[in-house]
Structure formats: C-alpha cells, structure tokens
N, C-alpha and C positions, 0 to 999 in steps of 0.2 A: 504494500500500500504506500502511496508515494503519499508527502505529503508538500500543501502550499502553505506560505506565510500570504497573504492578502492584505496589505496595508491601505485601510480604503480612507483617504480624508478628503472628505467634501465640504468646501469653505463656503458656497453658497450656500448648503443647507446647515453651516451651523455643526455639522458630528464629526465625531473621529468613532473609527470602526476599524478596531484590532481583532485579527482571527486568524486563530490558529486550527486549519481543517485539514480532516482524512478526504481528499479528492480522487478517486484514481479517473484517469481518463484513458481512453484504447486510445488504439489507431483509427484515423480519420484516412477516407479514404481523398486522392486528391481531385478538387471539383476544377480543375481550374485546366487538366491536360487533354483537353480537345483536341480532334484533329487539327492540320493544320498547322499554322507560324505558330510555335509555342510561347517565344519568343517579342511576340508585336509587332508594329509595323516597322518597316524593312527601310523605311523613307524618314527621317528624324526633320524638323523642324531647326532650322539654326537660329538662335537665337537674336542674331543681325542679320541684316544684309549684307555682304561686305566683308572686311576687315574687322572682326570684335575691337573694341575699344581694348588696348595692353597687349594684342595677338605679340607673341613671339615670330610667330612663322606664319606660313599658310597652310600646314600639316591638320590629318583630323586631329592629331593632338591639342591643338589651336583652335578648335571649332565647337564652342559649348551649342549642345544640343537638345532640344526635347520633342522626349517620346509620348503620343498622342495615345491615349486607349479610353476610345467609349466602348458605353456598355453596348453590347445591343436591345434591350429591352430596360432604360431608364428608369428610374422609379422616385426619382429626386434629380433636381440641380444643383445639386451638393456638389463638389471638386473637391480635389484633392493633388496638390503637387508631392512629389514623394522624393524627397534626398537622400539618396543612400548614401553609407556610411564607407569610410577605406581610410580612416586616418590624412585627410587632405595629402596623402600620397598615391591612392588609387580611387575608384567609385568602384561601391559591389552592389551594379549594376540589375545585376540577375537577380541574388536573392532576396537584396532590398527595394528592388524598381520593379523590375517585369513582373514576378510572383506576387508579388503585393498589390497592384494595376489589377493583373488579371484578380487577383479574390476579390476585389472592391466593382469591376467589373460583374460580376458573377452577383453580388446582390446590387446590381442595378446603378454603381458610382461609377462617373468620370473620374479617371485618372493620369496625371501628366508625370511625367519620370525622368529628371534631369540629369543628364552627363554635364556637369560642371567641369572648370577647369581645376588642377590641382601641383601641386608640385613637378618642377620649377618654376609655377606660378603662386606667388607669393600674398598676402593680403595688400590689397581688397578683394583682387579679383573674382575669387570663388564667393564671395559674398555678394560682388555686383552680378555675377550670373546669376545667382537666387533670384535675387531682385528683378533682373530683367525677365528671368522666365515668369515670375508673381505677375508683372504688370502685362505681357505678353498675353497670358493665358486670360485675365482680366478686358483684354484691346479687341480678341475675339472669341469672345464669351458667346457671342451670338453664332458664330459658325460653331461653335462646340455644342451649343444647346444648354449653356452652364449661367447658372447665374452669379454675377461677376461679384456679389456682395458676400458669397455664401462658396468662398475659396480656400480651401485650408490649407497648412503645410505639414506634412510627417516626415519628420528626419530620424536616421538612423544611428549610433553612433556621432563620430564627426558630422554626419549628414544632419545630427540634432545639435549641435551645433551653428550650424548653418542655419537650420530652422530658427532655434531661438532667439537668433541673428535678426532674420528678418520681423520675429514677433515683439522685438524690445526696441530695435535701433531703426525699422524702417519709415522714412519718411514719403512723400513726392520729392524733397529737395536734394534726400542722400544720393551719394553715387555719383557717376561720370556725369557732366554737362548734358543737357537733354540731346539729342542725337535726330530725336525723330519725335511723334507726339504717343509712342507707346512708353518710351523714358518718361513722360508724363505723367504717369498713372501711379497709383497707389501702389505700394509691395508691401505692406504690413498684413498676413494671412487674420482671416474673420475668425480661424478656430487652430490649435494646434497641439501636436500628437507629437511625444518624446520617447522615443524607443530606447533604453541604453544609452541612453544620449550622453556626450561630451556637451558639457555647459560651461566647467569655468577651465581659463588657462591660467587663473591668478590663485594656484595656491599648491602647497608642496606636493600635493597627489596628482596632479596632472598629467596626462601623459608628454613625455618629452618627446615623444618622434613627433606627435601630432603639430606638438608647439613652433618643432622647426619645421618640418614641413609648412605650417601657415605663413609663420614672420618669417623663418629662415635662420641662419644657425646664429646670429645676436639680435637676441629681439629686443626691441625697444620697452622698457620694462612699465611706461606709461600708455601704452598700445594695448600691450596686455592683455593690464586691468580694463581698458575700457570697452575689450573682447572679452571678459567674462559674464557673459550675460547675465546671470542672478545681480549683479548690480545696476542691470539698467530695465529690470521690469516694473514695471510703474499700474495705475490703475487701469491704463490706455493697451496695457497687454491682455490677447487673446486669451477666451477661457482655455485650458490646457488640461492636458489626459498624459500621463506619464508612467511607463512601466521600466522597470527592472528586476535584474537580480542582486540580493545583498550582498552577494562573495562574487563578482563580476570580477574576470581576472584581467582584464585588460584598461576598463574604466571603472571609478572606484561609485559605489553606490552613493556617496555623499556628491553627487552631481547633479541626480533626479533630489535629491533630497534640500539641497539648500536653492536651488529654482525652485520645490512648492514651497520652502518657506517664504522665501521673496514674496512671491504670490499670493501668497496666504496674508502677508502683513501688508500687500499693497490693494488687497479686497477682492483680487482675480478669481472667478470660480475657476476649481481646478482639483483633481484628485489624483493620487499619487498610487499607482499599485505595486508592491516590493514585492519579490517572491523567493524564498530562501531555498536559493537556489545558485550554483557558481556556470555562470556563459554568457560567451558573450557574440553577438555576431550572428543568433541565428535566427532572426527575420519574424515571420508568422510563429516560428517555431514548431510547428505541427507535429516535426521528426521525434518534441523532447515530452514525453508524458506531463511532467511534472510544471510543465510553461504553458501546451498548445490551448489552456483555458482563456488566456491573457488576452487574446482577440475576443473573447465571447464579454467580456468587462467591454472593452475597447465599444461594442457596437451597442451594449445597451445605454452608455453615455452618449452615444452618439445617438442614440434615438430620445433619451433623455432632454437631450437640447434641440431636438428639432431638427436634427444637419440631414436625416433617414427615416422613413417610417417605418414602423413599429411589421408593416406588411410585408418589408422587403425583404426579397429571399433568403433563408437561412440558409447559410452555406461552411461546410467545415472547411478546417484551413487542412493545405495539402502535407499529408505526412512523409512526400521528401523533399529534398530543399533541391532549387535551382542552383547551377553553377554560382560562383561570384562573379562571373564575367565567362557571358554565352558567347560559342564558337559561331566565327562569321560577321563579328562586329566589333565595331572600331567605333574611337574615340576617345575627347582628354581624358579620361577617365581608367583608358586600357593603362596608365603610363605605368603604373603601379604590378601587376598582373604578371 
C-alpha cells in the first residue's frame, strides 16, 4: 500500500488541510496514444517573423517556437501555454509539452507548448520568449477558438520558473521594444500551474547548473534576487495550483513552499499539494503509483475556478512517459539532449 502526504492549503477558503492517506492507485491505461502524429503538429509556429530579437545565429537553435494542439471536441476556452522544464540548459519537450497538450486535449483544452531558447542564451531571453508566446497566443485567440482572458501558464521545473516569471514580473511594458502590435499585449497568465517548479535562484539550495545556465557563470548577484520570484508576487499575481515532492532530489521542496507563502500573505488564492514522495522530472507522472493522483487534484481546482466544466471528459493520465525530447525534431530546446 503506497502511501500520499496531501498538503492541501487553500487561502481563498480560509483552511489548511493536512492528511496523511492509504491511497493505492493501479495502472492507468494511456488515453492520449492514438493513431497517428503522436507527437503534434509537425509545423511549429515561430514566435517572430524574422530574426528573434538577441538571435545568435539563424540555426533552429535560434528559433523559439510554439506548438499548437487543439482539442478536437472543445468543451471550454480555457488555454493553457505549457513550459517544460531542462534546467534552462535543454527543454523536455516531450514529457513536459507534447504529453501534457495531448491529456489536456483529450478532456477538451487548448494547449500551446513552447520551445524556448536556452543556454548559451542567457537572461532575458528565455523569459522574453514566455512572454512573446503569452501575448502571441493572446493576438490570435480568435483563430484558436480561445479566449484571450482565460490563458494560463504551466511550467515544469525550470519551465516553472519561467512561468512564475511571467505570473509576478509580467507587464505590457517588460521586455524588448514593441516590435510589432502582438509585443503589445499583455503576458501576465489569468491562472497558473507549478509542477516541481524552480522559483527562487536567491538562496543557498538553489540549483547551481540552472543559475548559470540562466545568468551565466558570474551572475550579477542583484539580478538574482530580482529573479527569484517568491519576492515579486504581489496581490496582482495569478490564482496558483502547485505540486511536489518533499525529498525532490534535484529541486528542493522549499521552492513550491515559500511561492505559496508569498501568496498566501499577499491574499493570492492558491493551494499547494506536497507529496512524500523523492522525483523529480516526471511530468503527469502516470508511470509513478504513489504521484499519478496529483492530476486528478490538478483538475478539480480547475473546475473549482471555472477554467473547465465539471462535464468534461474524464480522462487518466498515461502510464508511460514520452521521451524528453521526440525523435525527428529540432529546436532551441534540443541544445541540451
């Protein structure tokens, strides 16, 4: 009998809710390996025209991207942009992007899934492709079928990072010069989702590859701090859903843990789920007994707030994991791989 820790704290309603339960759960079969591109569409979206604003080169390493996936039978205009995680040295693509798309697909959500750029691209840049994909996806809202108000962001890892990025720091005015009238637009997500997330680089547990990989091997130590998100969530930040594990051997649990307090003290609805449990990195989780529950929290808060009805498809997560990065595609994201 496996067992979960559930750490449930919900600041809108006021509770804390500690539980310690006998859950077993099987194997789920997975909904999501249709015939066909398993993978997504084959045609990515670049996020300029052109030359990105900081390109190095003209290589796909150079070309931040995103990947479109509607559902086919809709059930909301909910969105959902999805950062996967790789320690701003890679994107893992597959198991945090594609697989995640298609489940959200599968009960009826649009979902968009970003190749960002990463190492030896250094801060800003992987924060301004957030950004431009949020306002991007926002610019044709109407050729997606999406509503441009009702756009969230789920980061993985580093990829939660990113997110948190855009949920604390994003303005209309951050970022490169307007460029065009989609640099116009808003990138602060309406709702947002932290998986394992990396949230601060300002304090002794931080991972040190990820640190330089962003700033580079002498970071500016006033940068930082003003990159560790738990310090810049204010009451203007999105309601927020955040899961981990407490013995995560790569990013330390005190990440998801002092972003809900942030949140908690700046009045943000927001719930924190911990699960004693040591992993890091794997997505849906489907493959792990003792996690694949953590989606099924994940979607009744979402139907909690409105983002999904309560109608839409139940669907279990897939109990094997996508590659980190699927054979036959390219992109900034492969640098790492």
């Amino acid at each position: 009998m496996l067992r979960r820790l559930s750490l449930s704290m919900i600041v809108g309603a006021g509770s804390l809710h500690l539980a310690y339960a006998e859950n077993p759960v099987g194997p789920m079969p997975d909904p999501v390996s249709a015939s066909g591109d398993r993978f997504g569409p084959s045609h990515p979206i670049d996020l300029w025209s052109g030359r990105p604003p900081g390109a190095k080169g003209n290589g796909s390493e150079d070309k931040p991207r995103l990947y479109v996936f509607l559902p086919d039978r809709p059930v909301t205009q909910t969105s959902v942009l999805l950062l996967p995680g790789g320690g701003y040295s890679a994107v893992a693509i597959g198991r945090e992007g594609f697989q995640v798309a298609r489940w959200l697909n599968a009960q009826g959500i649009a979902a968009f899934v970003l190749d960002y750029r990463v190492a030896p691209y250094h801060y800003p840049i992987p924060i301004d492709d957030g950004r431009r994909a949020m306002r991007l996806i926002r610019a044709r809202a109407m050729d997606f079928g999406i509503d441009p108000h009702r756009v969230g962001a789920w980061g993985f890892s580093a990829g939660g990072h990113l997110a948190a990025s855009l949920a604390t720091g994003c303005r209309k005015e951050d970022g490169q010069t307007p460029r065009d009238s989609v640099d116009r637009g808003d990138c602060r997500p309406d709702f947002l989702i932290l998986a394992y997330a990396l949230t601060s680089m300002d304090w002794p547990g931080v991972n040190r590859n990820s640190l330089a990989d962003l700033f580079g091997p002498r970071p500016d130590p006033e940068l930082v701090h003003r990159s560790s998100t738990q310090f810049a969530v204010s009451a203007a930040t999105p309601p927020t859903f955040l899961f981990a594990t407490t013995r995560d051997p790569r990013v330390r649990v005190e990440n998801s843990v002092d972003f809900y307090r942030a949140l908690a003290e700046a009045g943000v609805p927001a719930e924190l789920h911990l699960f004693d449990y040591a992993n890091h990195g794997c997505g849906l989780c489907g493959s792990i007994p003792a996690l694949a529950s953590w989606t099924s929290v994940l979607r009744a808060w979402l139907i909690r707030r409105s983002l999904m009805p309560a109608s839409a498809p139940l669907v279990p997560v897939p109990t094997s994991e996508y590659p980190l990065w699927p054979v036959g595609f390219d992109g900034p994201g492969r640098r790492g791989w």
